[in-house]
N, CA and C of each residue as an Amber inpcrd file, in Angstrom:
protein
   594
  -4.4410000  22.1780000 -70.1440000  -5.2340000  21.0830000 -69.7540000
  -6.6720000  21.3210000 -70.0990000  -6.9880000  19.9170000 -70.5030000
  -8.5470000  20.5370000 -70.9170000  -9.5980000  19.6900000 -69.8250000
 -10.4550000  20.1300000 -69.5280000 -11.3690000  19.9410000 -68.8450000
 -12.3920000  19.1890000 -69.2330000 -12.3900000  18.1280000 -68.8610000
 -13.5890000  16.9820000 -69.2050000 -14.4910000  16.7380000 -68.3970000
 -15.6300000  16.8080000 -68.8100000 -17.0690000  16.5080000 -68.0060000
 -17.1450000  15.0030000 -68.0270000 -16.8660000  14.6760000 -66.7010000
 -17.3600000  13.3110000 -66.6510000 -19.1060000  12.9460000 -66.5900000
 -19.3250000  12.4280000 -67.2810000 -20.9760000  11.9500000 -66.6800000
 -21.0890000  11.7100000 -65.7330000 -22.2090000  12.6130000 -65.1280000
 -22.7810000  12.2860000 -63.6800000 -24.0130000  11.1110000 -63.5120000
 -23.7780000  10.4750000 -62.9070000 -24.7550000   9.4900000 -62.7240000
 -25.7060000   9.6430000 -61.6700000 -26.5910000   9.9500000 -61.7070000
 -27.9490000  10.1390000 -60.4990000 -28.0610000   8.5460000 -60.2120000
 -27.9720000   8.2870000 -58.8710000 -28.3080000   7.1000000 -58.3440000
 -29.8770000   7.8550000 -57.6040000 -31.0890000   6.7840000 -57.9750000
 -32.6280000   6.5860000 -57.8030000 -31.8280000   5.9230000 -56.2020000
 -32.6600000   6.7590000 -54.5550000 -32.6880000   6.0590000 -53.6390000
 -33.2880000   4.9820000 -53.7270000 -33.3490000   3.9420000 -53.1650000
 -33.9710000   2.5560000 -52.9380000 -35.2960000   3.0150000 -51.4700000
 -36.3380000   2.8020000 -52.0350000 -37.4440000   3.3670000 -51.4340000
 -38.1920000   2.0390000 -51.4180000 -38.6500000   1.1280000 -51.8190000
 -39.2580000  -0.5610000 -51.5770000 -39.2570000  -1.1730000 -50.1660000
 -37.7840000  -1.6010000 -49.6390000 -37.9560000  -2.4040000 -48.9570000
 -37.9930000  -1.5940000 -47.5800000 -37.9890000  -0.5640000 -47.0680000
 -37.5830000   0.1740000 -46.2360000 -39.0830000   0.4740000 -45.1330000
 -40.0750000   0.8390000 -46.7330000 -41.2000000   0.8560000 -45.7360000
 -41.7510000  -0.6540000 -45.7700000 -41.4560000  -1.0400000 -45.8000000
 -41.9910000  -3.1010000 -46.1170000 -41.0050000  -3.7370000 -44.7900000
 -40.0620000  -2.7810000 -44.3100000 -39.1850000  -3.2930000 -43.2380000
 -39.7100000  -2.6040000 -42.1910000 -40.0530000  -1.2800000 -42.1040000
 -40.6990000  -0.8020000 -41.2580000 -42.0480000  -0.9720000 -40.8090000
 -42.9370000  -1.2700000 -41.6140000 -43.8260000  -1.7190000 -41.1110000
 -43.9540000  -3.3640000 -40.9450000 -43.3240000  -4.1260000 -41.0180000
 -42.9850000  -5.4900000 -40.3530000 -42.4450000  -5.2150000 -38.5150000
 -41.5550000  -4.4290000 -38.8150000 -41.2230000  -3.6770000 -37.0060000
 -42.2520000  -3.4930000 -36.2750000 -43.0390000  -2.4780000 -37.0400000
 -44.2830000  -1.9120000 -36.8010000 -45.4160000  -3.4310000 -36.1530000
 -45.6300000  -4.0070000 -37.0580000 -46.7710000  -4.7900000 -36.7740000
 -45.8270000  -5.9330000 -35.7250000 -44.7160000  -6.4510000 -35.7430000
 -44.3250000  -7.4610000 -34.4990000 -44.0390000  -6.5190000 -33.1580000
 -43.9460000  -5.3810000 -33.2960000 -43.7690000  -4.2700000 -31.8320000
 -45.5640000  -4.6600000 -31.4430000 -46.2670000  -4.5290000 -32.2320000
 -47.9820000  -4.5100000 -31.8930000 -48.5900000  -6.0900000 -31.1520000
 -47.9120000  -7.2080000 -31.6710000 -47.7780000  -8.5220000 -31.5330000
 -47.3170000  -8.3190000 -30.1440000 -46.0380000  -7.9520000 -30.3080000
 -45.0730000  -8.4430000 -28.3420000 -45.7970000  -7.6960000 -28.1360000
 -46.6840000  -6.3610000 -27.6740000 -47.0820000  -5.6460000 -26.9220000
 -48.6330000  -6.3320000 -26.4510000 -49.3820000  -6.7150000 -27.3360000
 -50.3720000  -7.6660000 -27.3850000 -50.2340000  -8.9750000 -26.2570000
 -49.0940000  -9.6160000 -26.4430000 -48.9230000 -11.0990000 -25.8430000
 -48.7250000 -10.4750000 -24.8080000 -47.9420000  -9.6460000 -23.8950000
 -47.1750000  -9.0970000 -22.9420000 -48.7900000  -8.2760000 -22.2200000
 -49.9130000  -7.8360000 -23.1130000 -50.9040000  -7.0590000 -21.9930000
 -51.5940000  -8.2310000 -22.1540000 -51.9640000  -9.2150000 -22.4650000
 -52.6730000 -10.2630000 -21.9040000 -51.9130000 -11.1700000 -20.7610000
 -50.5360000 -11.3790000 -20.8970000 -50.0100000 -11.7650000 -20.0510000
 -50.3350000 -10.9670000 -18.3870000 -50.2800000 -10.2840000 -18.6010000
 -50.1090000  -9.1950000 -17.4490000 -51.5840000  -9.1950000 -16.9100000
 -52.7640000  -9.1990000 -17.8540000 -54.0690000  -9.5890000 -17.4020000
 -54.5280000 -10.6580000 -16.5830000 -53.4050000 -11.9590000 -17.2530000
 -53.8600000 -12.9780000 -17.0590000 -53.2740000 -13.1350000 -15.6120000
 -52.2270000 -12.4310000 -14.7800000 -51.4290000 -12.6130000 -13.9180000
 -52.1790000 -11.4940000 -13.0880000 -53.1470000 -10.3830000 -13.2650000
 -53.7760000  -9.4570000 -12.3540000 -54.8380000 -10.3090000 -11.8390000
 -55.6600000 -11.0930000 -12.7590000 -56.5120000 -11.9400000 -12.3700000
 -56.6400000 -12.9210000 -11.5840000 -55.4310000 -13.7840000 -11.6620000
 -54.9760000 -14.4660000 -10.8390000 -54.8220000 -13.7620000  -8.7490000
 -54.1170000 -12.5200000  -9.2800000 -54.1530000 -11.9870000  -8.0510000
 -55.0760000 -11.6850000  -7.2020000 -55.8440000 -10.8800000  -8.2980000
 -57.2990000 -10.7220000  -7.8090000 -58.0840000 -11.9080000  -6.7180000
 -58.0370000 -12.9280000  -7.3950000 -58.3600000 -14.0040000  -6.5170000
 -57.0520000 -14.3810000  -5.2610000 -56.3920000 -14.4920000  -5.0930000
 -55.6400000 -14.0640000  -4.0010000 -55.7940000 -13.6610000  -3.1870000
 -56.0760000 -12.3780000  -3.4620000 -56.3640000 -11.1200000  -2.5700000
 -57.6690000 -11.1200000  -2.0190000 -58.8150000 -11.8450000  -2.6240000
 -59.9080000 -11.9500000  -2.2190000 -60.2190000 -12.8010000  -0.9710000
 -59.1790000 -13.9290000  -1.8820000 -59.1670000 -15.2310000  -0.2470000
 -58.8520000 -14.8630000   0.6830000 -57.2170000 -14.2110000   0.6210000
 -56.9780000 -13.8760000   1.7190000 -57.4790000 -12.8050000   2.6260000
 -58.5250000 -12.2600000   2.0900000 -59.4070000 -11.1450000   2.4380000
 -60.0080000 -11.3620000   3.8230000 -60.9480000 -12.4480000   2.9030000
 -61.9540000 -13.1960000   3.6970000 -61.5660000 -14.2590000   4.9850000
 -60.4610000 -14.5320000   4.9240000 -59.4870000 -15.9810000   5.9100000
 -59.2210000 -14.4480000   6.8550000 -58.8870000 -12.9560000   6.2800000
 -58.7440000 -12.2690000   7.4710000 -59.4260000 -12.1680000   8.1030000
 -60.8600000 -11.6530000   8.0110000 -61.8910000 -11.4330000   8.1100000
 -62.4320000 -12.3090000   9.3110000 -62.2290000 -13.6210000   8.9920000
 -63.1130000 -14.7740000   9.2960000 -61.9670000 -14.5930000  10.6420000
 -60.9150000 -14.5400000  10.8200000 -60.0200000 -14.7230000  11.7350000
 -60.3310000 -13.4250000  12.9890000 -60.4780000 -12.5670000  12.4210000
 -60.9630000 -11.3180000  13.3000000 -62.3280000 -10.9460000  14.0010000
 -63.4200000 -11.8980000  13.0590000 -64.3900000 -11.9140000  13.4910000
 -64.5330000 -12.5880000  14.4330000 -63.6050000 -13.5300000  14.7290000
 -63.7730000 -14.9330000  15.6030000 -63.6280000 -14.4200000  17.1020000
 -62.7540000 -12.8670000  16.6380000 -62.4510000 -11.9170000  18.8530000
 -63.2880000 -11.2660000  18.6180000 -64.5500000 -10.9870000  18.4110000
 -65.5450000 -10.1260000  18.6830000 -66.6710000 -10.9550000  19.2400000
 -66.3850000 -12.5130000  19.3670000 -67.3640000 -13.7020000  20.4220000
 -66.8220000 -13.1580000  21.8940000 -68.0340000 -13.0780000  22.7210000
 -67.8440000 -13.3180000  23.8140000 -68.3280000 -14.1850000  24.3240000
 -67.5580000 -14.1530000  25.6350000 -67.7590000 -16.1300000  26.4440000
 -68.8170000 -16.2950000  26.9310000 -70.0550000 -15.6400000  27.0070000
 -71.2460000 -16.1540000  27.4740000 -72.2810000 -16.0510000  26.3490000
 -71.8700000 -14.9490000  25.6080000 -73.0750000 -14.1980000  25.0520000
 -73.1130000 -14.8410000  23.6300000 -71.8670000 -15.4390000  23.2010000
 -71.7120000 -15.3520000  21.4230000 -71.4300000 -14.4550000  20.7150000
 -71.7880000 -14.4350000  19.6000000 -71.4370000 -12.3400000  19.2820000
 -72.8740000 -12.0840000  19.2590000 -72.8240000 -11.0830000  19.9890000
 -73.9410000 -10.4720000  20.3500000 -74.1920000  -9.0440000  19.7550000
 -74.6470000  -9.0600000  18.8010000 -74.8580000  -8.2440000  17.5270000
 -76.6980000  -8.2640000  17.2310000 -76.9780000  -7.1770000  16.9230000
 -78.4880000  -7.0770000  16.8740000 -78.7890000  -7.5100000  15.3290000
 -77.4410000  -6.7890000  14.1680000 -77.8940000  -7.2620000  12.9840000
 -76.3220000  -7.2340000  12.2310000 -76.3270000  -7.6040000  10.7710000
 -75.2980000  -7.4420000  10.2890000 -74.2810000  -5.8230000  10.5550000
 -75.3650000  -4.8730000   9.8060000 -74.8520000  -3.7480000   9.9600000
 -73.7040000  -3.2540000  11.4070000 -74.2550000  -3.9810000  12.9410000
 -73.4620000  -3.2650000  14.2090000 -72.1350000  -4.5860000  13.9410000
 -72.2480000  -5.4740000  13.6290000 -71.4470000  -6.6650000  13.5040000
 -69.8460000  -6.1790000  12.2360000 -70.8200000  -5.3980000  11.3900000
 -69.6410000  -5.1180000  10.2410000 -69.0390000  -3.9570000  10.1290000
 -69.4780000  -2.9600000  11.3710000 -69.0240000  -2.0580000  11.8710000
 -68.3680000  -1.7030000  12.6640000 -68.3380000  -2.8480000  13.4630000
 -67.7780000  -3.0850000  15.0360000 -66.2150000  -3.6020000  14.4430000
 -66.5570000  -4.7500000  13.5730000 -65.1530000  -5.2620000  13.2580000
 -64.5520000  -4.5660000  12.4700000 -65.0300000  -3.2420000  11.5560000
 -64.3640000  -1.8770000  10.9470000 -63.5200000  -1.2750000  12.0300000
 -64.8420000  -0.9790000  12.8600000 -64.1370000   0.1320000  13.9650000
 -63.0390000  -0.3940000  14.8430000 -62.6640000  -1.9050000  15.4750000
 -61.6070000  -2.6620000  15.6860000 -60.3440000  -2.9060000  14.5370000
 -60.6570000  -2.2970000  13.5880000 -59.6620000  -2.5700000  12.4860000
 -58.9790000  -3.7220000  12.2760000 -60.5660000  -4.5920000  12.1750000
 -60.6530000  -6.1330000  11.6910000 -60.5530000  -6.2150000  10.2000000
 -60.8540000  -4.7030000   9.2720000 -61.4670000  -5.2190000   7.7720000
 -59.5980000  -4.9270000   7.2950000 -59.9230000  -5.8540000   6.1380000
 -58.7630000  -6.0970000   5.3540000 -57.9910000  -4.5150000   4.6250000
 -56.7410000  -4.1880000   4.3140000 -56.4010000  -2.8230000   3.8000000
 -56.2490000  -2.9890000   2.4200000 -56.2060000  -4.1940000   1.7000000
 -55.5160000  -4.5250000   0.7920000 -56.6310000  -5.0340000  -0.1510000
 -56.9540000  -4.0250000  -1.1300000 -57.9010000  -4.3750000  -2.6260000
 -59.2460000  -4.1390000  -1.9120000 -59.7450000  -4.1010000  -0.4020000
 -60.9670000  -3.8160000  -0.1800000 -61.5910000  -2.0130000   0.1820000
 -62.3870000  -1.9660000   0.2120000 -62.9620000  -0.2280000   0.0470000
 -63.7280000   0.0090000   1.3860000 -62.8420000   0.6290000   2.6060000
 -64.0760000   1.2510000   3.7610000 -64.7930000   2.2390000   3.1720000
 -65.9970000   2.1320000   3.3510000 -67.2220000   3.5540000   3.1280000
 -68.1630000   4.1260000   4.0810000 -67.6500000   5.3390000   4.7020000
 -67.8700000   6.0570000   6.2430000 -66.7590000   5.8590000   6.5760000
 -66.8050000   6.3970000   7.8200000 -65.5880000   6.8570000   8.4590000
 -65.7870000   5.7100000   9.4400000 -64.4890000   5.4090000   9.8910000
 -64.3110000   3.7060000   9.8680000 -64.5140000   3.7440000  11.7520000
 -64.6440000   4.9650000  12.5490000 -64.3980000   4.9620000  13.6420000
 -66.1250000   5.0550000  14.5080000 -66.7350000   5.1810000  13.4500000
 -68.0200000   5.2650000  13.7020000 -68.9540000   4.0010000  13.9930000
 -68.5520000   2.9420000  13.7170000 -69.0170000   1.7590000  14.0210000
 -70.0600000   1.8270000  13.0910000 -70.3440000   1.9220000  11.8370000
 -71.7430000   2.3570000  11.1320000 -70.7670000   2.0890000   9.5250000
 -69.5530000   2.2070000   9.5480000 -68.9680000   2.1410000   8.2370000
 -69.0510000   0.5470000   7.3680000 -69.1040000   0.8780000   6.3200000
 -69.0090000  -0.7710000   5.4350000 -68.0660000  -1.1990000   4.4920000
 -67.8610000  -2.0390000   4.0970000 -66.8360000  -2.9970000   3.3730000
 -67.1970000  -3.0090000   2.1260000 -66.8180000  -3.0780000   1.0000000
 -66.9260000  -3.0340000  -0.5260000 -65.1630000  -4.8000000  -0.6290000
 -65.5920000  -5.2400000  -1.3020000 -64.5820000  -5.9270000  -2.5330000
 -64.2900000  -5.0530000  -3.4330000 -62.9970000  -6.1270000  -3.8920000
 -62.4740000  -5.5500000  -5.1560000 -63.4340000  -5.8610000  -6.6650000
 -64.6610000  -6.1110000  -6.0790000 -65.0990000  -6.1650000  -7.3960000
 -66.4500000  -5.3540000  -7.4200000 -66.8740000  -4.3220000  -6.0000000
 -67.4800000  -3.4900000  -6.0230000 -69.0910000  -3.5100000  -5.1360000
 -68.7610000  -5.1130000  -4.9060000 -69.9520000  -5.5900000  -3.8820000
 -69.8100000  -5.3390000  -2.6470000 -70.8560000  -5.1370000  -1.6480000
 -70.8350000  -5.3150000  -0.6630000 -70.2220000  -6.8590000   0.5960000
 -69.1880000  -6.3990000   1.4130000 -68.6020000  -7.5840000   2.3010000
 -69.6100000  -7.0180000   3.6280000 -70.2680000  -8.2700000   4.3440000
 -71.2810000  -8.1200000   5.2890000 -70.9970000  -9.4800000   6.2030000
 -70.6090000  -8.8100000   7.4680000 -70.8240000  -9.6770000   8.3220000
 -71.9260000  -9.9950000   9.2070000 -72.2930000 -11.2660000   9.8750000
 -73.9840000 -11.2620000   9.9970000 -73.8750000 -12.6630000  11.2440000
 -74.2470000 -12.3090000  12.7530000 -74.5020000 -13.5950000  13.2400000
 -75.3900000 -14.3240000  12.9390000 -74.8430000 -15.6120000  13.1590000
 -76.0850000 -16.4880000  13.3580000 -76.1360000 -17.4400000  14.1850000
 -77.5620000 -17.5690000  14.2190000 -78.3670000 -18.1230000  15.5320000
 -78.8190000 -19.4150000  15.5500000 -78.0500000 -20.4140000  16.3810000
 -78.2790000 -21.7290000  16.1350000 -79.2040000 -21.8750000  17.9160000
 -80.4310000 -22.3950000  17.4380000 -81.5050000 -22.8130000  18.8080000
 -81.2900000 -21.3630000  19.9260000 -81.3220000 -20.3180000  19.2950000
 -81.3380000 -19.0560000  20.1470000 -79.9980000 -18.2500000  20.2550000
 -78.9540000 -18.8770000  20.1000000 -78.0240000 -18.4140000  20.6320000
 -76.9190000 -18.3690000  19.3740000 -76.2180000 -16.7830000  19.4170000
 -75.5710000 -16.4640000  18.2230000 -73.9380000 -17.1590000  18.3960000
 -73.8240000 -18.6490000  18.2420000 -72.7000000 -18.9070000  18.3730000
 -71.6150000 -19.0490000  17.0410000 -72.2640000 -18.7090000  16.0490000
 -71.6860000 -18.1520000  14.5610000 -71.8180000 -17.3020000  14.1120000
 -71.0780000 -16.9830000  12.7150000 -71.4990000 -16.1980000  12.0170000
 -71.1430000 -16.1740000  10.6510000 -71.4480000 -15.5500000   9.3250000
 -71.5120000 -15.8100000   8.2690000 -71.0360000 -14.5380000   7.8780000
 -69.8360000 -14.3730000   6.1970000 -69.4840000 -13.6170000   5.8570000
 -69.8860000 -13.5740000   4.5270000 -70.4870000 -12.1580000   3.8880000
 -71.1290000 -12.4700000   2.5720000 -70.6930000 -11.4040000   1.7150000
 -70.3320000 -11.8540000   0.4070000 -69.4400000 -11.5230000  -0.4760000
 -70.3810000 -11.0690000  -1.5990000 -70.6990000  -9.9910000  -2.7490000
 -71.6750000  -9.7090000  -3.4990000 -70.7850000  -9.5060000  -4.9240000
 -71.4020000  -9.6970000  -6.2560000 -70.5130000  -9.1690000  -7.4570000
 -69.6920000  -9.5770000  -7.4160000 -69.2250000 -11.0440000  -7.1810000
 -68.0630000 -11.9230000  -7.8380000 -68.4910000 -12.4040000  -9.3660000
 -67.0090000 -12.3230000 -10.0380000 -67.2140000 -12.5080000 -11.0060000
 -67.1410000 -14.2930000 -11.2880000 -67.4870000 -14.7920000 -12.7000000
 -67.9820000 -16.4700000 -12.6110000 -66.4810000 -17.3340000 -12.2610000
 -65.7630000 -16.6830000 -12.8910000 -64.1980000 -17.2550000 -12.8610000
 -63.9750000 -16.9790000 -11.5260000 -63.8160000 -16.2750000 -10.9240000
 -63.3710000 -15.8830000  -9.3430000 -64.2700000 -16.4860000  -8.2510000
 -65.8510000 -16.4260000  -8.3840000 -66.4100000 -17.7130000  -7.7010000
 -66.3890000 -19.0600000  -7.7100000 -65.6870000 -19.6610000  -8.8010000
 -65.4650000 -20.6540000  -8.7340000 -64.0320000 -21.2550000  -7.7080000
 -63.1630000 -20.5010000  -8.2480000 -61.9670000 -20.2940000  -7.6930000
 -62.1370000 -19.7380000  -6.4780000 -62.7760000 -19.3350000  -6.0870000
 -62.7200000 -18.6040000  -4.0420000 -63.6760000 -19.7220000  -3.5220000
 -64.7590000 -20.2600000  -4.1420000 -65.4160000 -20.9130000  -3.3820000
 -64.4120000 -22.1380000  -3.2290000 -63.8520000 -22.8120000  -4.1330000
 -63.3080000 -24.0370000  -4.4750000 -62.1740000 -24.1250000  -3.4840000
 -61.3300000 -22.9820000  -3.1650000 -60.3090000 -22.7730000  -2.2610000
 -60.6110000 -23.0390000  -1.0140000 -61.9530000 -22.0310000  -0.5100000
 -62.4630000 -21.8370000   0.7970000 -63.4340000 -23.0250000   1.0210000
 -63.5860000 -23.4030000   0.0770000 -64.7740000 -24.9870000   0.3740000
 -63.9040000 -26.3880000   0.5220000 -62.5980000 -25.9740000   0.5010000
 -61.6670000 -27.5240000   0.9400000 -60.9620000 -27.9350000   2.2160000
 -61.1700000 -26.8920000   3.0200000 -60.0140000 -26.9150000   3.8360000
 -60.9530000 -27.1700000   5.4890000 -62.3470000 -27.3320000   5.1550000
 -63.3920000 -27.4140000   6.3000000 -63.5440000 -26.5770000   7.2940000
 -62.7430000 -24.9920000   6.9720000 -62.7800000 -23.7570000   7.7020000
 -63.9700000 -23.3630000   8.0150000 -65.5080000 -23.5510000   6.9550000
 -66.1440000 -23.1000000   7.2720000 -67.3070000 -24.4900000   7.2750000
 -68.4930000 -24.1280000   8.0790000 -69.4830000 -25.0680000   8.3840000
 -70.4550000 -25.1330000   7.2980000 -71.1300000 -24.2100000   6.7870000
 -71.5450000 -23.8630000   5.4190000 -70.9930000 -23.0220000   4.7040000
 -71.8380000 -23.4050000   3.2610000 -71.1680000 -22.2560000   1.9180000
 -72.6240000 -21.9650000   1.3490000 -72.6400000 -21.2380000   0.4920000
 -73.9270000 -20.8130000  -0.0390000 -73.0940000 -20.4520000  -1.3850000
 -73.5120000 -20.6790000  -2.2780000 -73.4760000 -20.1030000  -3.4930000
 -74.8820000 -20.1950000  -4.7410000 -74.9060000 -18.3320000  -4.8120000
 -76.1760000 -17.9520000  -4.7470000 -77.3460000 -18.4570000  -4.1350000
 -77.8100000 -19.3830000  -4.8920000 -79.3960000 -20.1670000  -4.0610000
 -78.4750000 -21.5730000  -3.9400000 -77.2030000 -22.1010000  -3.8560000
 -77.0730000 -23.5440000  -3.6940000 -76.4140000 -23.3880000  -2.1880000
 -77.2890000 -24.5920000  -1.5300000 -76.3960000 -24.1690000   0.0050000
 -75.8430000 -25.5440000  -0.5560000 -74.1690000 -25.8620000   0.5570000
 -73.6860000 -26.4150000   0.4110000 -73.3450000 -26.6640000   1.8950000
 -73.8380000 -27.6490000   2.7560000 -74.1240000 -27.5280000   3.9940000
 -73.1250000 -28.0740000   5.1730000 -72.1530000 -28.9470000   3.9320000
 -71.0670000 -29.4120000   4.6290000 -69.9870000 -28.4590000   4.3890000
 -69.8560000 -27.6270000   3.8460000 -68.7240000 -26.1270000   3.6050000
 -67.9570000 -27.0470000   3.0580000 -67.9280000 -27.9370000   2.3910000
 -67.2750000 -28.4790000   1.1560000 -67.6890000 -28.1900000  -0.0600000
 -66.8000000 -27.6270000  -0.9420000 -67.0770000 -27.6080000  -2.4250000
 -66.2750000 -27.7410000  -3.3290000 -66.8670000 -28.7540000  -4.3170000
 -65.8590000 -29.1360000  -5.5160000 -65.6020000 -28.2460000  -6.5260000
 -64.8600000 -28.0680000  -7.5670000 -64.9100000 -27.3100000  -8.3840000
 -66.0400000 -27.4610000  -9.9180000 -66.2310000 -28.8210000  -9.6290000
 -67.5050000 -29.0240000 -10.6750000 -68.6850000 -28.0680000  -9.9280000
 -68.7790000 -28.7040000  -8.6970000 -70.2130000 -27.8540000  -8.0340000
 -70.3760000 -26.4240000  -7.8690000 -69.3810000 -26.1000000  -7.9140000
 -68.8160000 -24.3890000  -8.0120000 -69.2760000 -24.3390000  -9.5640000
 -68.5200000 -24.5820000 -10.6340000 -68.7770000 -24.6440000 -11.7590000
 -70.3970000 -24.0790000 -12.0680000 -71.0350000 -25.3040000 -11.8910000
 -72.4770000 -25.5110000 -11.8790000 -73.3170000 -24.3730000 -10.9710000
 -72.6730000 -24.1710000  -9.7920000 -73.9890000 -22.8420000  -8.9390000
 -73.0800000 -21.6030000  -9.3810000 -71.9080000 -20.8010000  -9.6290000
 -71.6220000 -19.8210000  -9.3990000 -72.1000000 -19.7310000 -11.5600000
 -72.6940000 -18.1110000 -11.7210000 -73.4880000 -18.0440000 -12.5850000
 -72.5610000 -16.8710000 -13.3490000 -72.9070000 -17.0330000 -14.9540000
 -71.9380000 -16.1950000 -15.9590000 -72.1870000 -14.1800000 -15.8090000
 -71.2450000 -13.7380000 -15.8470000 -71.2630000 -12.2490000 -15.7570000
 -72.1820000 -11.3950000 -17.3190000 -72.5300000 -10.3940000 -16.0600000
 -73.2790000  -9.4750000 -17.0280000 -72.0970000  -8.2370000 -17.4520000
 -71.7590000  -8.4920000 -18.6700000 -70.5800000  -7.6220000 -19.2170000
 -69.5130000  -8.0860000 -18.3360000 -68.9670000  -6.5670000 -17.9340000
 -67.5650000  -6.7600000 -16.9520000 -68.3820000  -7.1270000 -15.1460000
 -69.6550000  -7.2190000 -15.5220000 -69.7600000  -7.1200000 -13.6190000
 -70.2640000  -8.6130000 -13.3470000 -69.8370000  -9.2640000 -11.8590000
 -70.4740000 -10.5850000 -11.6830000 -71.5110000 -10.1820000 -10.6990000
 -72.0850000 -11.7640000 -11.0370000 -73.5590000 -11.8400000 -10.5670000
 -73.3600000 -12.7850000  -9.4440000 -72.5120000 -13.2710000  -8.4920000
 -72.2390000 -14.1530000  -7.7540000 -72.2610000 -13.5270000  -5.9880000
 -73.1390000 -14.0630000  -5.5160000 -73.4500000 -13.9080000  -4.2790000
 -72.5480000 -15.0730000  -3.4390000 -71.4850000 -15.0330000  -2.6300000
 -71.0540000 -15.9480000  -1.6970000 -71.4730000 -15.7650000  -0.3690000
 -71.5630000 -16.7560000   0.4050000 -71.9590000 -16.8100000   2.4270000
 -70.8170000 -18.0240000   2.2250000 -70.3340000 -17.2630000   3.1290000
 -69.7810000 -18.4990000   4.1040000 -70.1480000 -18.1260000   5.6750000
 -70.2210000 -19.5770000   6.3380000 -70.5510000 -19.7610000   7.4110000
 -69.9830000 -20.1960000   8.2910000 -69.3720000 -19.8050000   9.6420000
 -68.4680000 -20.2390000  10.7600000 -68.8130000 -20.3590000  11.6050000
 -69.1740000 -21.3530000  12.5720000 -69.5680000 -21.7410000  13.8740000
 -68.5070000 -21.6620000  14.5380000 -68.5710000 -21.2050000  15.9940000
 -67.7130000 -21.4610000  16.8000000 -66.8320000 -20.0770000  17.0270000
């Protein structure tokens, strides 16, 4: 028998479409991952404001047992007022920041956006039969939206946003629009009061 060399044929791998397929993977993995962290932004933000309202509706609710029946709240200044309702474990647990030790009556409130929360009587013809809760470093989107929430429901007697008082504690979302003011970078410039008689 004789032995015949068949021709060998070298087959060339196919090298073209492979990286042209892989990086199509590549760039729509970058796409869904893209849509999916803005999604997720857009749904923290949302919360954010949430958490803020319901912050403040706690707040406002807890402050309301620290009136007494003759006196009003009888508080010398913000500071014993926002300490007192610390040290009663009036302040909210959820997205807000105690700073001091909370048993000291001297400790304070931070937001989730890094401002100071200050509670503060006030004094209508002598006598402290309200009081006002004030919110610092809201951002423009989130003051619009917290004021607009908390300015419909006639919970509170006034609103303040920054220099606009709003004296009937009603506020629209145009008028929100118009007083709550645009952020410097990531931080806001939005000062809120609200005000509760009674």
């Amino acid at each position: 028998m004789s032995s015949k060399a068949f021709p060998q044929h070298h087959r060339q791998p196919d090298r073209g479409w492979g990286i042209m397929e892989h990086g199509a993977i590549a760039l729509l993995t970058i796409v869904v991952i893209c849509i999916v962290g803005a999604w997720i932004w857009s749904l923290w933000g949302k919360k954010s404001v949430g958490v803020e309202v319901s912050n403040l509706q706690f707040i406002v609710t807890n402050a309301q047992q620290l009136k007494q029946t003759q006196g009003g709240y009888n508080f010398t200044s913000s500071t014993t007022m926002t300490g007192t309702l610390i040290q009663q474990g009036g302040a909210p647990k959820a997205g807000w920041t105690i700073q001091g030790t909370a048993s000291s009556g001297t400790a304070t409130m931070w937001n989730s956006y890094g401002g100071q929360v200050v509670i503060a009587p006030v004094a209508t013809n002598g006598f402290n039969n309200g009081f006002s809760v004030t919110t610092q470093k809201v951002p423009q989107a989130d003051c619009i939206s917290i004021a607009t929430q908390l300015g419909s429901g006639g919970a509170f007697s006034a609103i303040s946003i920054n220099s606009t008082d709003f004296s009937d504690g009603i506020v629209s979302a145009e008028a929100a629009g118009k007083s709550c003011t645009a952020d410097s970078g990531m931080t806001g410039n939005n000062t809120l009061v609200f005000t509760h008689n009674g």
